[in-house]
C-alpha positions in Angstrom: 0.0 0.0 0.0 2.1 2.7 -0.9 -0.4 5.5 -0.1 1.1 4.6 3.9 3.9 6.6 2.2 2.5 9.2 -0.3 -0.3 10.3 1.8 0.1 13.6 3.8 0.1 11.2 7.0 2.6 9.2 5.5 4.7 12.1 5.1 4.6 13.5 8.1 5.8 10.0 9.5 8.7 9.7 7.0 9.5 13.0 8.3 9.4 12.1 12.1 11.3 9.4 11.0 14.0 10.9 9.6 14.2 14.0 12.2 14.3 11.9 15.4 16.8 10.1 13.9 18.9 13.0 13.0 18.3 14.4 16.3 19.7 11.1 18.6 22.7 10.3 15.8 24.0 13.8 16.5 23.5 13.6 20.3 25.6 10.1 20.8 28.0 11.4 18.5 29.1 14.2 21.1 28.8 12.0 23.9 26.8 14.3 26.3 23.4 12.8 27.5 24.7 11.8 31.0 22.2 11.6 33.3 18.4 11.0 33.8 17.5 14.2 31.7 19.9 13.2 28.8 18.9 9.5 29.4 15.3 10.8 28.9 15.9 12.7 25.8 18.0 10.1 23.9 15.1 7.6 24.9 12.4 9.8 23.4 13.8 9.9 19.9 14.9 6.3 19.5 11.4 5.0 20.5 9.8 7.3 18.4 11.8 6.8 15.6 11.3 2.9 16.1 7.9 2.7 16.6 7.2 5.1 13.9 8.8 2.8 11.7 6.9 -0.1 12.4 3.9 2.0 12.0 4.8 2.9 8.6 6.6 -1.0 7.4 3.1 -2.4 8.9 1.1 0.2 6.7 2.8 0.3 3.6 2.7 -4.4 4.2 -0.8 -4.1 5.4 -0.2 -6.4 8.1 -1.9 -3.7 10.7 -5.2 -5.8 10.5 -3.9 -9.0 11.7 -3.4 -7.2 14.9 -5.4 -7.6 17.7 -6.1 -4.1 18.6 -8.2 -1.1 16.9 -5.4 0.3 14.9 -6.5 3.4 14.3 -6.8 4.3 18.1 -3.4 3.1 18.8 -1.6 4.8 15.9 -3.7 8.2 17.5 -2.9 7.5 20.8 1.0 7.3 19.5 1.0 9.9 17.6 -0.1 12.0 20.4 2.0 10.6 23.0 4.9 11.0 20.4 4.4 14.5 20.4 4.6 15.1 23.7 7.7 12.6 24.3 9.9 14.9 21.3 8.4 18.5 22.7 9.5 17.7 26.3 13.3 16.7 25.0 13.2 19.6 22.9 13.0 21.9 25.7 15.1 19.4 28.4 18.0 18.8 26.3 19.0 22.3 24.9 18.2 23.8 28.5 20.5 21.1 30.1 23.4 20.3 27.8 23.7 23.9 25.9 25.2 27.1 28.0 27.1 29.7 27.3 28.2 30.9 24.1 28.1 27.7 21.2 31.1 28.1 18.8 32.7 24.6 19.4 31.5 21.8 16.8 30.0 19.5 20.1 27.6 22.7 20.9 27.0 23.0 17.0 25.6 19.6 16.3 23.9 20.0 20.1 22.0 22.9 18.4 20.9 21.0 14.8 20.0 18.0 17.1 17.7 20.6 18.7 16.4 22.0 15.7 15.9 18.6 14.4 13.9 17.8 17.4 11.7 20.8 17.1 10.9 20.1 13.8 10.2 16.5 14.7 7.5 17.7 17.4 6.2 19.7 14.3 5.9 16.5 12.3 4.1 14.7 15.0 1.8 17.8 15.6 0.8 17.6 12.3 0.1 13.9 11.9 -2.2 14.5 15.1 -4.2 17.1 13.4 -4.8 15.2 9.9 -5.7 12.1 12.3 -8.1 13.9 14.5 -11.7 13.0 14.1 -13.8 15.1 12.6 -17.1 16.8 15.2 -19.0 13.6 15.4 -17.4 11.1 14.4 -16.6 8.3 17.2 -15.7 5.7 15.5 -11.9 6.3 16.6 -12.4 7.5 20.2 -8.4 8.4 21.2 -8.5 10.2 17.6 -11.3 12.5 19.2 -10.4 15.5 21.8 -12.0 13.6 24.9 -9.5 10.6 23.6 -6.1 12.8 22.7 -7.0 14.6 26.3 -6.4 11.2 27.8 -3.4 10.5 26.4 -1.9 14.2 27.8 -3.6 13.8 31.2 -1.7 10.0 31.5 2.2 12.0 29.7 1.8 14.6 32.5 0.9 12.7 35.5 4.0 10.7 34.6 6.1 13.9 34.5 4.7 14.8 37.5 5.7 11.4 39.7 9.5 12.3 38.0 9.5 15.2 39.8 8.0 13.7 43.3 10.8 13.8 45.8 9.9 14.0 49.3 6.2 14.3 50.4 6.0 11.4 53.1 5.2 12.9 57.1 2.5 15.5 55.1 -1.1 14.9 54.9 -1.6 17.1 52.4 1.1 16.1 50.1 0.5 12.3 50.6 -3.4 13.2 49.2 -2.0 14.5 46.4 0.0 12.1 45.7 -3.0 9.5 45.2 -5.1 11.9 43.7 -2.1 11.6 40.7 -1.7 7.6 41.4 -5.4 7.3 41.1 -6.6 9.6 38.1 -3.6 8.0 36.2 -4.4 4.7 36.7 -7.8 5.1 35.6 -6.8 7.3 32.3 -4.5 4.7 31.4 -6.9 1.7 31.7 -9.4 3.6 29.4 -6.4 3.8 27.1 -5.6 0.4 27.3 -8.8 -1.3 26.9 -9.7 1.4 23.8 -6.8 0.0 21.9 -7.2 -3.4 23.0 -11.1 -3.3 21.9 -12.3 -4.3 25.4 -14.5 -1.3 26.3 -17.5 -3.5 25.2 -17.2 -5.7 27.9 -17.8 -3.3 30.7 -21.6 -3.6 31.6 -22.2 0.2 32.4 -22.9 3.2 30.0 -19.5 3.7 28.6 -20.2 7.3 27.9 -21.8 8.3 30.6 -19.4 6.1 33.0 -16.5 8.9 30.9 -18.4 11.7 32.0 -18.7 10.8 35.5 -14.9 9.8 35.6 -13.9 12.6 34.1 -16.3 15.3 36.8 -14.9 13.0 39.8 -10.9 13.5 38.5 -12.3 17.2 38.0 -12.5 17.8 41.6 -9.6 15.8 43.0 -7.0 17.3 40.9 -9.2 20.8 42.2 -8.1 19.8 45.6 -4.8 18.9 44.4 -4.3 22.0 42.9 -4.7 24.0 46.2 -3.3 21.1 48.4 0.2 20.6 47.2 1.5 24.2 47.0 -0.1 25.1 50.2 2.0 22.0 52.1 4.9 22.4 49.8 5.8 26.1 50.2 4.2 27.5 53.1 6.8 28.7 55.4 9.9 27.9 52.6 11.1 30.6 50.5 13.1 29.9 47.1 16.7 29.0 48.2 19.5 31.1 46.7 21.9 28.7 45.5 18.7 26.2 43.5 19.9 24.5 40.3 17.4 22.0 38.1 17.8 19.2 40.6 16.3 21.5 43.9 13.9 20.3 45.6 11.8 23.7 45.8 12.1 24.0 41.8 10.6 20.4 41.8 7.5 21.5 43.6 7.3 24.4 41.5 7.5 22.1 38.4 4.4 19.8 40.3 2.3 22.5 41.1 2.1 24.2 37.5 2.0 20.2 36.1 -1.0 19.8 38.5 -3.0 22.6 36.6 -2.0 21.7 34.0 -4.2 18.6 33.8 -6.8 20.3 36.0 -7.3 22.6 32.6 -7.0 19.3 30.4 -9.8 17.6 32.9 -12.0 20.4 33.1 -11.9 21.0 29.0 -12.1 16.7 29.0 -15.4 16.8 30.9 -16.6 20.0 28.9 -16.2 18.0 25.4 -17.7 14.1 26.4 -20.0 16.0 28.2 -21.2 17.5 25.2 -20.4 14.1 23.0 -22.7 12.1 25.0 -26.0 14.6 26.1 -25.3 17.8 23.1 -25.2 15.4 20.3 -26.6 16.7 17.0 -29.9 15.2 15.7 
């Protein structure tokens, strides 16, 4: 099938493709991606670029329907999570391995790995909007917005238990805490059984059950949002001497990640709210 390859999709996968693995050849070539935030980044990119490929090989075989999954949620659900994965390194990497003034070849590929990365995210970005169901259409539901929403409320809880430190010994904090474990749990079943077709099997109201999942995570991360900076900074000013790894900057990090997915929540429950009881005649 060689329209997985001509087709504007197709494209912006080749592209991907060819940009992430730009943008990790450069980066092992100089060497410097010591560390958890380097390890991160160099991660990113080479599971991108490898799962990207497969998505394109199994296209352009057709092999994708002897899969046991809906296909088109997974490669939706991938695409979106891809985008997040290459727009986190893009900003990580070049904000942790480039200072100073750049005249040496090492900080000249660093910055063309960089570049590469951000016009990877663009790739991805684009293959997410041609892939995006059109208003009404639920055939795909992690290609709708409810659906992409999921996959960023699951990416930044994750970024948000990378950044947990110490929280133990607080009420407050330990509250918080599950209110993350919990909500991410729950998004990332409803991931799991979308692209493993197994929604059908739960004997509730699937829509409706969304809704009221999405109003009840509404609330806790609303109490999250208020608990964790009130136990975190009250009494603690920003240190002087606080590099990326400080424990105040961490909480700083949690706190804006927390409303973060309180906005994505609260825009998640306005859109399946209007799916499921607004829907046009």
């Amino acid at each position: 099938n060689l329209r997985a390859l001509t087709s504007w999709v197709g494209i912006a996968r080749l592209s991907a493709v060819v940009l992430s693995c730009l943008a990790f050849s450069l980066v092992a070539s100089t060497g410097q991606f010591w560390g958890p935030y380097g390890t991160w980044c160099m991660f990113s990119w080479c599971f991108c670029f490898v799962v990207t490929l497969l998505v394109l090989l199994l296209e352009l075989l057709e092999l994708y329907p002897l899969l046991p999954l809906s296909w088109d949620d997974f490669t939706a659900a991938f695409s979106m999570l891809a985008a997040l994965m290459v727009f986190t390194s893009s900003v990580v990497y070049p904000a942790t391995f480039i200072s100073g003034s750049c005249s040496s070849s090492q900080c000249a590929r660093q910055a063309v790995a960089t570049a590469a990365s951000c016009l990877c995210f663009l790739a991805y970005a684009v293959e997410v909007s041609l892939t995006r169901a059109k208003p009404g259409d639920i055939s795909s539901f992690l290609s709708t917005v409810p659906g992409l929403l999921k996959v960023f409320e699951a990416y930044v809880a994750c970024l948000i238990f990378s950044l947990l430190d110490a929280y133990s010994g607080k009420p407050g904090l330990m509250w918080c805490v599950a209110v993350y474990s919990l909500c991410f749990i729950f998004t990332l079943l409803i991931i799991i059984f979308t692209i493993g077709r197994c929604l059908t099997y739960i004997p509730c109201p699937l829509e409706k059950m969304l809704v009221g999942y999405n109003f009840l995570a509404l609330l806790m991360y609303l109490t999250a949002t208020i608990l964790w900076p009130l136990y975190s900074f009250r009494g603690q000013g920003r240190p002087q001497h606080c590099g990326p790894s400080c424990p105040w900057n961490k909480q700083l990090g949690i706190t804006f990640l927390t409303i973060f997915n309180l906005i994505a929540y609260l825009v998640d429950l306005v859109y399946s709210t209007r799916m499921v009881f607004f829907r046009a005649p």
